[in-house]
C-alpha positions in Angstrom: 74.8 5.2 59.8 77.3 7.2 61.5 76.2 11.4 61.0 79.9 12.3 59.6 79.9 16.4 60.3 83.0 17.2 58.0 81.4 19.1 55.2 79.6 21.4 57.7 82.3 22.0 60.0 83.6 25.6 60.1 85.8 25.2 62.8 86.5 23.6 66.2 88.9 23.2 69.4 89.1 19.9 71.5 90.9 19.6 74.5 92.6 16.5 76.1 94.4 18.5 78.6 92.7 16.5 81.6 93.2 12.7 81.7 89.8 11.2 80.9 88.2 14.3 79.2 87.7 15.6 75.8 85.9 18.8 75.7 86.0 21.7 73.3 83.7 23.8 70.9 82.8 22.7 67.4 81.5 25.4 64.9 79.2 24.0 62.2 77.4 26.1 59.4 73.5 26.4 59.8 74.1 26.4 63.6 73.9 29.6 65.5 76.1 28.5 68.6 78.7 25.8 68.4 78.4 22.4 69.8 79.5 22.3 73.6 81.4 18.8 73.3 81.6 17.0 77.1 83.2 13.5 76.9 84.6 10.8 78.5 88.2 9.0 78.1 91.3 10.2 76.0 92.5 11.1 72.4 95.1 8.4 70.7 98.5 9.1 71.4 99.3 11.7 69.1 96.9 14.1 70.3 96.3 12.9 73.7 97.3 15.5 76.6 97.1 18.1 73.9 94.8 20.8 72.3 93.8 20.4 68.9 92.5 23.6 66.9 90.7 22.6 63.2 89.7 24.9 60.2 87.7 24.0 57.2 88.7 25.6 54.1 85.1 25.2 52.6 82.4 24.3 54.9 79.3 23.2 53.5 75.9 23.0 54.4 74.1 19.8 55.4 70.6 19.2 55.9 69.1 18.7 59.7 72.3 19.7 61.6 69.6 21.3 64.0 68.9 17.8 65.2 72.1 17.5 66.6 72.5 17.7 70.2 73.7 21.3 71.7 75.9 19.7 74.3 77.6 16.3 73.0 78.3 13.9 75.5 79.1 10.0 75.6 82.1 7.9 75.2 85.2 8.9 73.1 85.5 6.7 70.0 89.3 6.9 68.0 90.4 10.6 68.2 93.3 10.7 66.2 95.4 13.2 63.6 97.7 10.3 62.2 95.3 7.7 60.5 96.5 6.5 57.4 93.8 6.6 54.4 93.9 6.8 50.5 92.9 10.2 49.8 92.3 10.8 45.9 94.3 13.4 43.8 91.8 14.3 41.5 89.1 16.8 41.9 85.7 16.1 43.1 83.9 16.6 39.8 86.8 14.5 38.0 86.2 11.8 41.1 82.5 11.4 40.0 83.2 11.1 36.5 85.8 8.4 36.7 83.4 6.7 39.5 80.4 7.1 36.2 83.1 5.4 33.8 83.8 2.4 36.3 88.2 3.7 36.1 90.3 3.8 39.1 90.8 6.7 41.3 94.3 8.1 41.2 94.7 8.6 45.1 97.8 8.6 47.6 98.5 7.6 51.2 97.7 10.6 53.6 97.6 11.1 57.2 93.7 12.7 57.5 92.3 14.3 61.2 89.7 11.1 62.1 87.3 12.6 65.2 84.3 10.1 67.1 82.5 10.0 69.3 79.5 8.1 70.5 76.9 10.6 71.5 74.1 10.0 74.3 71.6 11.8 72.2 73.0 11.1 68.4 74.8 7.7 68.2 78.0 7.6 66.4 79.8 11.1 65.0 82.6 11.4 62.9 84.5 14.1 61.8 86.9 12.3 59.0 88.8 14.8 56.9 92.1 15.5 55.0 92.3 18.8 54.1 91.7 20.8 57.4 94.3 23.1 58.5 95.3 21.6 62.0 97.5 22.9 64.7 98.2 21.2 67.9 99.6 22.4 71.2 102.0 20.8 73.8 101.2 17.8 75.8 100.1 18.6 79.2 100.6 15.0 79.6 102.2 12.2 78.2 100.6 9.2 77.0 102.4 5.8 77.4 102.5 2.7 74.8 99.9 0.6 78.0 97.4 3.4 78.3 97.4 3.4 74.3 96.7 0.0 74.0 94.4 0.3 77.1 92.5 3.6 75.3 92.3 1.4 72.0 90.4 -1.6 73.4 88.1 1.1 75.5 87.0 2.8 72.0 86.4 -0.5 70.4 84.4 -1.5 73.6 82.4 1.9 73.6 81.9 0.7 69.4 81.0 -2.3 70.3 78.3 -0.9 73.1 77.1 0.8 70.0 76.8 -1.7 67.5 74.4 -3.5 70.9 72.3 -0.6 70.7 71.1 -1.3 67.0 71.0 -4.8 67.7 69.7 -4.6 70.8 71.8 -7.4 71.8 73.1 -6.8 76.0 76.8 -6.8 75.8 78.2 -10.1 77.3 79.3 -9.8 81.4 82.9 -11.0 80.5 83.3 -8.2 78.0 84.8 -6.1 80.6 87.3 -8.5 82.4 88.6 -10.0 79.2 89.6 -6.1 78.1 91.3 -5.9 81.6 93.2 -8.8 80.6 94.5 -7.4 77.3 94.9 -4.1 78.1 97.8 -6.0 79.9 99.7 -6.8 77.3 102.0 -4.0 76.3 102.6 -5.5 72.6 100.8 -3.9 70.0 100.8 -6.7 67.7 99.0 -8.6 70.0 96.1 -6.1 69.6 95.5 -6.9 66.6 95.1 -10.5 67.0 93.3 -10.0 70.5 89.3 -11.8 69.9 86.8 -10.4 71.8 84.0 -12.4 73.9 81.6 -11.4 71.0 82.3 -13.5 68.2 81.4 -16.6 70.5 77.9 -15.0 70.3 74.8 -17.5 68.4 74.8 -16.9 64.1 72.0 -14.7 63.2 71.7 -16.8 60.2 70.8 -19.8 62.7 67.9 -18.1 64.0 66.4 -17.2 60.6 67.0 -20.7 59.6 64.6 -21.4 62.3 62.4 -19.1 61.2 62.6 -20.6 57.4 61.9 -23.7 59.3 58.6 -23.4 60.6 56.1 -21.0 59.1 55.2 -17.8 61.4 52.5 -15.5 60.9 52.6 -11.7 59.5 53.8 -10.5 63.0 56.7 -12.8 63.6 57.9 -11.8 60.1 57.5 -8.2 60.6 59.6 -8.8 63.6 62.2 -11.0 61.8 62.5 -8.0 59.2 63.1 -5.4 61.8 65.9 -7.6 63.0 67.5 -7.7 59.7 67.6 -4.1 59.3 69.0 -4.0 63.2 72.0 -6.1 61.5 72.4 -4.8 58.2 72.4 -1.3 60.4 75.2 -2.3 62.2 77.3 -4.3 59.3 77.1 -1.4 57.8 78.2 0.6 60.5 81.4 -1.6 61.2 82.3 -1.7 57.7 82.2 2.2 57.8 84.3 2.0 61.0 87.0 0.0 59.8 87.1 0.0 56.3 90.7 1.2 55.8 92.2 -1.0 59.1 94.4 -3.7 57.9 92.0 -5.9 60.4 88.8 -5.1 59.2 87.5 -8.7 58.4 88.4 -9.7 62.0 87.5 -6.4 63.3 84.3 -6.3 61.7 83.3 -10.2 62.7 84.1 -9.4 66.5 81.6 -6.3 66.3 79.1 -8.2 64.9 79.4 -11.4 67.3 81.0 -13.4 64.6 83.2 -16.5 63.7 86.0 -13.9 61.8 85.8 -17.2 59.1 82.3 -17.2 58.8 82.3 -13.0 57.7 81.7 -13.8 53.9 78.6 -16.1 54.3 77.1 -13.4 57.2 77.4 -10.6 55.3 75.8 -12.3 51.9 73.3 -13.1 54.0 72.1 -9.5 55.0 72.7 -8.7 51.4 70.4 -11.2 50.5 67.6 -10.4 52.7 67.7 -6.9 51.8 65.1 -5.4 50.5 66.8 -1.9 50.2 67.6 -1.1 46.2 70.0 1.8 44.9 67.2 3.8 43.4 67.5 6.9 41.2 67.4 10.1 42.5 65.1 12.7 40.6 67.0 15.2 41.9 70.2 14.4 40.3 69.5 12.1 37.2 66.8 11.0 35.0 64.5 8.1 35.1 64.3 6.2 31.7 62.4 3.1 30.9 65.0 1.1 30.5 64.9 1.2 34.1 61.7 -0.8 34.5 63.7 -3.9 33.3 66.9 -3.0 35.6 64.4 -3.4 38.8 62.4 -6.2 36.9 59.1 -5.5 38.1 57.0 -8.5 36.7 54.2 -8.7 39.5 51.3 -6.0 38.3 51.0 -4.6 41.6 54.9 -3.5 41.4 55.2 -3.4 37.3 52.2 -0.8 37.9 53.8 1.7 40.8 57.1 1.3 38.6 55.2 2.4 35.8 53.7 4.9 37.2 57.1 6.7 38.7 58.2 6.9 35.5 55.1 9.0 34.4 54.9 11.1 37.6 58.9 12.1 37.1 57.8 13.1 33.5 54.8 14.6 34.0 56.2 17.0 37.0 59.2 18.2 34.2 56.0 18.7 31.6 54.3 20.7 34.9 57.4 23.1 35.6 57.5 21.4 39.2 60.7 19.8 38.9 63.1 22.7 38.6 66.6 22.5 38.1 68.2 23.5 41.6 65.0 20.9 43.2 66.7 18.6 45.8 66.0 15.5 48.0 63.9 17.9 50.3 61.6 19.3 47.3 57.9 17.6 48.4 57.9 16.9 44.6 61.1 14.6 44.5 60.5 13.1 48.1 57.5 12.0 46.4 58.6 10.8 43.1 61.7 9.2 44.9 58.8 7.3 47.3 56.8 6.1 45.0 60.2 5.1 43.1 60.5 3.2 46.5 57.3 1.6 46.6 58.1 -0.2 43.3 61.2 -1.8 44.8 59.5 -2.6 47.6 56.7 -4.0 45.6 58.6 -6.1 43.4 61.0 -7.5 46.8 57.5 -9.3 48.1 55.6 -10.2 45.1 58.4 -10.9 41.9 59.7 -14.0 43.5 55.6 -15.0 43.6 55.5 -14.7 40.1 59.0 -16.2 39.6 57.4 -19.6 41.4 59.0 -19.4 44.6 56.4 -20.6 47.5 56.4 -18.0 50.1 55.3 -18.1 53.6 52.0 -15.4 53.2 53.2 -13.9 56.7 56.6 -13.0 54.8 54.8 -11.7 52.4 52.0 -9.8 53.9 55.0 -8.6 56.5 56.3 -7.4 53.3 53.7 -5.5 52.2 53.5 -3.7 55.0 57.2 -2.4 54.6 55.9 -1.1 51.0 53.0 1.0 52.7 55.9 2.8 54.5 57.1 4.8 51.6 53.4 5.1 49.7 52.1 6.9 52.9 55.8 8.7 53.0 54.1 9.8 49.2 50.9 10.7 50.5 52.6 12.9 53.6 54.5 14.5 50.6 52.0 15.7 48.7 50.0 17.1 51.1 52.8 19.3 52.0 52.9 20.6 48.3 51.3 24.7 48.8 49.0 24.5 45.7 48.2 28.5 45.6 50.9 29.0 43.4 50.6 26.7 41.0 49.3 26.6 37.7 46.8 24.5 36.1 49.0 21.3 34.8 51.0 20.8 38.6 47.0 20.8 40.2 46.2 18.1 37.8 49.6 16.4 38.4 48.9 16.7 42.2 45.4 14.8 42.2 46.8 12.3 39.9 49.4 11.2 41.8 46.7 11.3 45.4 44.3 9.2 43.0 46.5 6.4 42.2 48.3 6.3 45.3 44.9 5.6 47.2 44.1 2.7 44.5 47.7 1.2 45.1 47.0 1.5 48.4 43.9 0.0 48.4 44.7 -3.0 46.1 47.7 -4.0 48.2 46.1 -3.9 51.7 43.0 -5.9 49.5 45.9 -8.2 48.7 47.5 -8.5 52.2 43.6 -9.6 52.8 43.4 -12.1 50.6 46.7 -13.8 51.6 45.5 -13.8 55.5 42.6 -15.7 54.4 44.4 -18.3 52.5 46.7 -18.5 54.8 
């Protein structure tokens, strides 16, 4: 997904004062030096030819802002001060519990400061935020209704570059001539009915349907899998993009390589070959086992690692380890939240098994394999743990959770085994 920057921004100045540049500094907290931004085409039409100064009332930190690049440089994506967006009226704490109670979000129609960029090093940034105090400068140059249109159809080309990166799809030769031709057309309303060369591109679903067809071995599906995350990496990334557009279906099947009409079946199908589940978070809430039946582990192998998160979160509170300010980057929730993982994982290859479906055992076996991902994840976790401080009851909790993390890893790679020899 796209690393959004908002929170951490302190403050920033971006300059369109040159005709095919955007350059400026960007201040984030938890960075020593600001971000040297160096890119390539033009702000919208309300900010383009003009300097743009931004403040952040309450910056925030974020975790691995060192990774970002020092010097940010790429393609411009929508750079605009005007984008319309439902901004909520209530506070952020009132926000989560109404989210918690399943009521609506009392919210109004703002104008909020929208900032991407596709970065060489990074992928997609986006600075998306209502409350910064903003001032902008003169033009130094004026920006005409073409070149709007023109700079429009450049930023969903650059996006569209972008989405072929996760994919790894090669954009089509004609892309480039067809945006010639519609950069052409000076009527806005045109845009948004333009269709790009894209959506004439083959249905992923066709090509799993092929794979459904005939049976492939553990290394074909592991391949098949890697292109559905690819695509549900980029669905997700379009819907992100252009969730508040008035276009977005159209918008969203064009950046994907779509038939617009065939958007609802595509995007059931990457929900449907998810394996990803909504897990709890340690850090934030409790597990229950209640739980076990909302993730409906009835295979052993995943009923067990479900069964077994539950104790290890409840065991580390009974140890002292989990304290209350821990986070996602305590090693003691990154490995609860793994092993949490695992379980999901577990039950996506072996439930339907047990449900009667007959599975390929390359699907599953290539499934299996995904699920060794977070238990060594677990493993890596709790080696990091520093054991000199810790009492008696977090040691034993320590080689408890090693001890039966070997054994599930053991009895699912002696599964994967069995099913390559049946197979």
């Amino acid at each position: 997904m796209a690393i959004r920057l908002e929170k951490a921004v302190i403050r920033g100045e971006f300059s369109n004062e040159i005709r095919g540049q955007v350059t400026g500094r960007l201040w984030l907290l938890g960075l020593k030096a600001p971000l040297i931004i160096k890119l390539f085409g033009d702000c919208l039409r309300d900010l383009a030819g003009c300097v743009l100064t931004f403040e952040n009332p309450n910056p925030e930190p974020l975790p691995h802002i060192e990774l970002l690049a020092p010097i940010q440089q790429g393609p411009v994506g929508d750079m605009t001060a005007s984008r319309k967006a439902r901004v909520p009226t209530v506070s952020e704490s009132d926000l989560l519990d109404l989210l918690a109670k399943g009521k609506s979000i009392p919210a109004k129609l703002s104008n909020i400061l929208y900032l991407e960029w596709f970065s060489d090093t990074n992928g997609r940034v986006v600075i998306e935020a209502p409350d910064f105090t903003v001032s902008l400068s003169e033009a130094f140059w004026k920006m005409d209704r073409h070149d709007g249109t023109a700079q429009e159809l450049a930023n969903q080309h650059a996006f569209h570059d972008y989405i072929d990166s996760i994919t790894g799809m090669d954009p089509s030769d004609d892309d480039e001539d067809e945006d010639e031709d519609l950069a052409d057309d000076e009527d806005e309303d045109s845009f948004a009915n333009t269709s790009d060369s894209r959506s004439s591109s083959p249905h992923f679903a066709s090509s799993s349907q092929e794979a459904f067809d005939s049976p492939l071995n553990e290394f074909e599906w592991e391949q098949e899998l890697r292109e559905v995350d690819r695509r549900a990496e980029a669905y997700a990334e379009a819907c992100d993009r252009y969730h508040n557009h008035p276009h977005r279906e159209r918008l969203i099947a064009e950046a994907m390589g779509w038939e617009p009409e065939d958007i609802e079946e595509m995007s059931r199908h990457l929900a449907s070959v998810s394996d990803e589940i909504d897990f709890i978070d340690p850090s934030t809430s409790q597990l229950s086992p209640d739980d076990i039946d909302d993730i409906a582990a009835q295979h052993p192998l995943s009923r067990r690692a479900v069964t077994f998160a539950l104790g290890l979160q409840r065991d580390a509170e009974s140890a002292g380890l989990l304290a209350r300010d821990c986070n996602r980057e305590s090693p003691v929730v990154s490995v609860i939240v793994s092993v949490i993982a695992l379980g999901g994982k577990l039950a996506a290859a072996l439930d339907p098994l047990v449900e009667g479906f007959d599975l390929d055992p390359g699907f599953v076996i290539a499934m299996l394999k995904r699920a060794l991902v977070p238990l060594n994840e677990a493993l890596h976790a709790l080696a990091s743990i520093d054991t000199r401080p810790l009492k008696r009851p977090a040691r034993a909790w320590i080689r408890l959770a090693r001890r039966e993390l070997f054994s599930l890893r053991a009895d699912v790679l002696d599964l994967m085994q069995q099913l390559r020899a049946a197979s």
